[in-house]
Each structure stands twice: as C-alpha cells, then as structure tokens.
C-alpha positions in Angstrom: -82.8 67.1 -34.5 -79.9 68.4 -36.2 -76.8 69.7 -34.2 -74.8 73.3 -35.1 -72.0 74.2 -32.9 -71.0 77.6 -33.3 -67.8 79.3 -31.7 -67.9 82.9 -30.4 -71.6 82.6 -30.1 -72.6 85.3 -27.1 -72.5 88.6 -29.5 -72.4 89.8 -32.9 -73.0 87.3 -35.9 -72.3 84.3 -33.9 -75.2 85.2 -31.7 -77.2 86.2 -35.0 -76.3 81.9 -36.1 -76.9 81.1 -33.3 -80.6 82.2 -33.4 -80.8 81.5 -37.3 -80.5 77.9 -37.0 -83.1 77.7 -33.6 -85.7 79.2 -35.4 -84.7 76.4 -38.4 -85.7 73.8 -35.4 -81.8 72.8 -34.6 -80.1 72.3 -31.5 -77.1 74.9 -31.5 -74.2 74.3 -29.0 -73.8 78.2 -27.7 -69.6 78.2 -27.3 -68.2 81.9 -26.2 -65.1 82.4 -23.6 -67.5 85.0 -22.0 -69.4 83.3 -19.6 -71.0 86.1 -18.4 -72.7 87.1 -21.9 -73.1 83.7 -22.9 -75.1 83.0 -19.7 -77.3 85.9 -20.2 -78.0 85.1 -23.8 -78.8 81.8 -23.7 -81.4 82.4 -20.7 -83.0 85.4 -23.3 -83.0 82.5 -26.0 -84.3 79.2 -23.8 -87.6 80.1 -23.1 -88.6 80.8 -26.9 -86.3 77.7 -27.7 -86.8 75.0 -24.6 -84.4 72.3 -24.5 -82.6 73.8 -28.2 -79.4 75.6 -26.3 -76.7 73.6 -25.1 -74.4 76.9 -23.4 -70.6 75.6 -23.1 -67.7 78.1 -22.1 -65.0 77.7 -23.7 -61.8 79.5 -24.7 -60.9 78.3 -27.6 -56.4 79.4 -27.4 -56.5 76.5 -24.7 -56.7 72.8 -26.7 -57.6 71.3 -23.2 -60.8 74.0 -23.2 -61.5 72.7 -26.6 -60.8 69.2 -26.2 -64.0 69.3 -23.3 -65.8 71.0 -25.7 -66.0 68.2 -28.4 -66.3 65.7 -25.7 -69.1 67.0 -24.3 -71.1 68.3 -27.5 -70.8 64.6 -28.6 -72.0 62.8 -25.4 -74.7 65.2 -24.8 -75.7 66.3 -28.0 -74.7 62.6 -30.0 -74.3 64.0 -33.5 -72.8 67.5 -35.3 -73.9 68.5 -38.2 -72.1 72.3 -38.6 -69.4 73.4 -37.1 -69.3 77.6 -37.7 -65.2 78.7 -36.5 -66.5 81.7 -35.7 -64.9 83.0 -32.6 -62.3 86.1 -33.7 -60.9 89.4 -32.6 -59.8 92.1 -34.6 -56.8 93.4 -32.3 -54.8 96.7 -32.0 -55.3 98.7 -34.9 -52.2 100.2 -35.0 -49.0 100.1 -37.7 -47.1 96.7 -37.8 -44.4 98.4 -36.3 -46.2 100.0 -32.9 -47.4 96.4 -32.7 -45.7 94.6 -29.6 -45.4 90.7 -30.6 -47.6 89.8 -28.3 -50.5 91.8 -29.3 -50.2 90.6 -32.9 -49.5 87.0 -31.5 -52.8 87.2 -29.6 -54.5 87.7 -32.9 -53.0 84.7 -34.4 -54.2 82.5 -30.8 -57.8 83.4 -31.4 -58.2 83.9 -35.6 -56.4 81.3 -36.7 -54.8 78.7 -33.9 -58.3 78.6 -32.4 -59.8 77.8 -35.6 -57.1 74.8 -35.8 -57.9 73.7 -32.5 -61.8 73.1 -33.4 -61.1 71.6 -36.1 -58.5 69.2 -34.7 -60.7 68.3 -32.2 -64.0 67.6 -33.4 -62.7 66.0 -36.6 -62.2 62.6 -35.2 -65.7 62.6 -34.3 -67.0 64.3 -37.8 -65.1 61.1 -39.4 -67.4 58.6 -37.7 -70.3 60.0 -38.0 -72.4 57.9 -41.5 -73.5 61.3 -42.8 -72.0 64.6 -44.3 -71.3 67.3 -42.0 -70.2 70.9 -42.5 -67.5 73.1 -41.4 -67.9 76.8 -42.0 -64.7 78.7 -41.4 -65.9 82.5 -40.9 -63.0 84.8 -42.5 -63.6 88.4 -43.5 -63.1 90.8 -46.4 -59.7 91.5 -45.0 -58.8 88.0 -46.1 -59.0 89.0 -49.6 -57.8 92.0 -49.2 -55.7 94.6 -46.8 -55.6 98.4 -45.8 -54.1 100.6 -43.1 -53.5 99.3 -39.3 -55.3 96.2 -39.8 -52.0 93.8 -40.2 -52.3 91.4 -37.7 -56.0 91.1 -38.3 -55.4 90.2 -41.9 -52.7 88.1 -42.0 -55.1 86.2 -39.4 -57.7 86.1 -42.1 -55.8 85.7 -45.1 -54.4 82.4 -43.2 -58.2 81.1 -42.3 -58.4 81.1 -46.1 -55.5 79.1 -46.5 -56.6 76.7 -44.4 -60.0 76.3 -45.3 -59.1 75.4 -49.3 -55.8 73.5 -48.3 -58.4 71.3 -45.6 -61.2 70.8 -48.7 -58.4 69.4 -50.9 -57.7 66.8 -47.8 -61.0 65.9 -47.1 -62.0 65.7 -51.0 -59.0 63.4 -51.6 -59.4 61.5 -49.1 -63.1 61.2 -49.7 -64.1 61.9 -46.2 -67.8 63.4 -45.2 -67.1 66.6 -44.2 -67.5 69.7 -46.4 -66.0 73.1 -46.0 -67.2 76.9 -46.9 -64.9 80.2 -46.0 -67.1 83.4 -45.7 -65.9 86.8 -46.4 -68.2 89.2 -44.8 -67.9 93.3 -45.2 -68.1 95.5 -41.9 -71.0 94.2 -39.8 -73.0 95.6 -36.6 -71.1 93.7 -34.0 -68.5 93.7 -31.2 -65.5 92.9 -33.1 -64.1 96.5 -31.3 -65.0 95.9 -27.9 -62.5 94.5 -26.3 -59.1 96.0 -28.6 -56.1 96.8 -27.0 -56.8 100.3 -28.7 -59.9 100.7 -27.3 -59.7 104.1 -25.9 -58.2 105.2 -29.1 -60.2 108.2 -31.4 -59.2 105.8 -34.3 -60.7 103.0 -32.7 -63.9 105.1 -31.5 -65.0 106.6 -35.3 -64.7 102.8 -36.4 -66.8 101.3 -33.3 -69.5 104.2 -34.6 -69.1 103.2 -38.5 -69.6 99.2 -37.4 -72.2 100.4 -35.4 -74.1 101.7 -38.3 -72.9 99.1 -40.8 -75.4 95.8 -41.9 -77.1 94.0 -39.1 -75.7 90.3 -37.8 -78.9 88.7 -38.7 -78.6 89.5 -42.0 -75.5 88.4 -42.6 -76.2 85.3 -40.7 -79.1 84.4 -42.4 -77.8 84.5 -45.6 -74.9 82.3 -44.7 -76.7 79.9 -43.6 -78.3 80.1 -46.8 -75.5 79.3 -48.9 -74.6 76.6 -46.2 -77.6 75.3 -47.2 -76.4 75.2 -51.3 -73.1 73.7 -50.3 -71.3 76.8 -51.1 -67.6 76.9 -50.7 -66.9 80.8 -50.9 -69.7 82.6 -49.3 -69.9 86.5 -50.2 -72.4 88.0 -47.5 -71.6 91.3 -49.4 -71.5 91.5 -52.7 -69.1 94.6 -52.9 -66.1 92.2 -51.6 -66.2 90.1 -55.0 -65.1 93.7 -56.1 -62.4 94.1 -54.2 -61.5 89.9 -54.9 -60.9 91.1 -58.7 -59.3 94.6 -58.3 -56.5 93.1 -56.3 -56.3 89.9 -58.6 -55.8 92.7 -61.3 -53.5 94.5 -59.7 -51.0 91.4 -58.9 -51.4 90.1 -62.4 -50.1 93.7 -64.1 -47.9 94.1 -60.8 -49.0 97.1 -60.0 -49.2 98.8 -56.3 -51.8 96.8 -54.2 -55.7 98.5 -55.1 -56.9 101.1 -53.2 -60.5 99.5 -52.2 -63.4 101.5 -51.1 -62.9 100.4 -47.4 -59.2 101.3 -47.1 -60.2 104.7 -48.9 -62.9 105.0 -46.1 -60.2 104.0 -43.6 -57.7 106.3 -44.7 -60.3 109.3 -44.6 -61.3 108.2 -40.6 -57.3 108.5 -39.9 -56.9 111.8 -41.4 -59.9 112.7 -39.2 -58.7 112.0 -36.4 -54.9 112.4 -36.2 -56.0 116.4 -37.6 -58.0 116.5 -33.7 -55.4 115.3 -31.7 
C-alpha cells in the first residue's frame, strides 16, 4: 500500500488530501500541530478507512517535532511515496508597516521554514528508497502574484516557489528519485483565517465570509492529486491564476506598475467597505 504524508492535514484542503488519497486505497500519515482537530478527524475518518490513518502531531517550526515525524512515518509506515508541504497560515492582514517583526516572522516559520524542515528531514529517507517519490509543495496564487495587506503571506509564497524549482534543478541534476510539483490554488473554502492575529478585525471578517463561499477543498484536492498523478510540475487548481501568471509577466516586461488582478480589485473593494463602517 502506498504511503502519502501530508502536513496541516486536520482542516481545509489538507483534510480534503487527506481523504482523496484514502478513498484511492493509500495509507495517509495525518500531520497537523492541532491535536485536538486532528484527533477528532482521524476518529471521523478510521472507521470508513480501518487501519489507513496513521495521526502524528506535529508542529512543524520545531526541527526536533519534525525530525520524530520522519522517524516514525518510516518505521511504522516503511515507505513514502508523497510528501504534500501543506501546513500554512496566512497571518495579519495588515500594511507591511503595522506589521510587528514578529508577526511577519511567524509567517515565514510556518510557510516557508516549515516547508524546509520536511523536506530536510524526510529527504534522506526519500534517497534510499529504489522508487520515485513525490514532493508536492502547496503554494498559492499569491506566489504569482500580490495585492493589499497580504505581504508577509506572499513573500512566504513567492519563496515556496523559489524553492520548489531551485530543489527540481538539484534533484534533476543529480538524478535522484524524487520529483517535485508547486501548486497555486485561488481562494478556497478553508480555515486559512481562523487563527489570524487580525481575527477580530471587519477586514478580516468580510474575507472569512468570501473564503467561506469560495470553491470547496475537495475540489481542489482532487484535482491535484490528479495532476500529481501526470507528473505535473506547476499545478493550476484554478484556471483564472494562469491569468494573472501572464498579466504580471506583461507588466514587468513593458515595466509598467504591477497589474491590478481581479482578486486585488475584489480586495481593494472589501477595504473600502469596511474602513467607510468604522
């Protein structure tokens, strides 16, 4: 039985991989810092998937947390096959300069450090194994392009993309088996919001409702692990954010101002709204 471990697995499209690849027969290593949630999901998921759920809490900031983590998926588990960096936050959603350091480095920990840290650590064993594994980094449109109060969160995401092409020219060079995707989904039914520094926020409130209405998880989910499947590299769960790949390539090729996208028009007008009721 084949192995997926996926990161930040208790909610949102982790949780919707998560149950993806148990109805595709595989064993999925449930990772999420929240034990609580992870406990209560995995004991909703068992008893249609017996013995298919291997529940691990882990925080993945710490290298220690993540070092037991690989440890253990490989003694009990004895194989990976993908690896879905999926745990992320999105942070404050404030201006860069109302951002304390420690807010924005917080975002960096999770986003992108905690990302290195998986990687770093279940590599070794990914190396040994006599058959091709798969790494998929999750990223987000906001690594292909930027917009208001979101600069901590893209810089985090813009850096996951960095990574995951610098890491397929290693591992291509070096002709190791492991291959590597980067996905780039739009806004997404999930709990990206919940736990924000800006939570209480009326800003933060009329985005929670628009996520809450936007594309489920299990959609996007699905069809990533579709394009898993075709050995995709770049994986566009929406099609809209190729759009927005090309306006701002176009704009830096004429130098002109960065493009105004449809989600940073959307943005701007949920801003407006609510700085005019306060």
């Amino acid at each position: 039985m084949k192995v997926a471990v996926i990161t930040g697995a208790a909610n949102g499209i982790g949780l919707a991989l998560s149950l993806v690849n148990l109805q595709q027969g595989n064993t999925v290593a449930m990772v999420d810092k929240d034990s609580i949630k992870l406990k209560q999901e995995t004991e909703r998921l068992s008893p249609l998937f017996p013995e298919q759920i291997l529940p691990i809490s882990c925080d993945v900031t710490q290298t220690d947390d993540v070092a037991r983590l690989a440890q253990e998926v490989e003694s009990k588990l004895g194989r990976i096959d993908w690896i879905y960096n999926n745990a992320g936050i999105i942070g404050p959603l404030e201006p860069i300069w109302d951002l304390p350091s420690e807010h924005i480095q917080r975002v960096m920990n999770v986003n992108l450090y905690g990302m290195i840290h998986i990687i770093q650590a279940f590599i070794p064993f990914l190396f040994q194994q006599n058959f091709h594994s798969h790494i998929i980094n999750i990223a987000s449109l906001y690594a292909l392009c930027t917009g208001s109060q979101t600069a901590s969160y893209s810089m985090s995401k813009h850096a996951v993309l960095a990574l995951s092409e610098s890491l397929h020219f290693d591992l291509v060079r070096m002709k190791k088996p492991v291959d590597i995707s980067v996905v780039f989904p739009s806004f997404t039914d999930t709990s990206l919001l919940s736990h924000t520094a800006s939570a209480n926020s009326s800003f933060h409130e009329a985005l929670k409702s628009l996520l809450s209405h936007s594309r489920p998880a299990i959609d996007i989910a699905e069809h990533i692990v579709h394009e898993v499947g075709q050995k995709k590299f770049y994986i566009f769960p929406d099609k809209e954010v190729k759009g927005y790949c090309e306006e701002r390539t176009n704009a830096m090729i004429h130098q002109e101002n960065p493009y105004v996208t449809n989600i940073e028009k959307l943005m701007g007008a949920l801003i407006k709204r609510q700085e005019s009721r306060n």
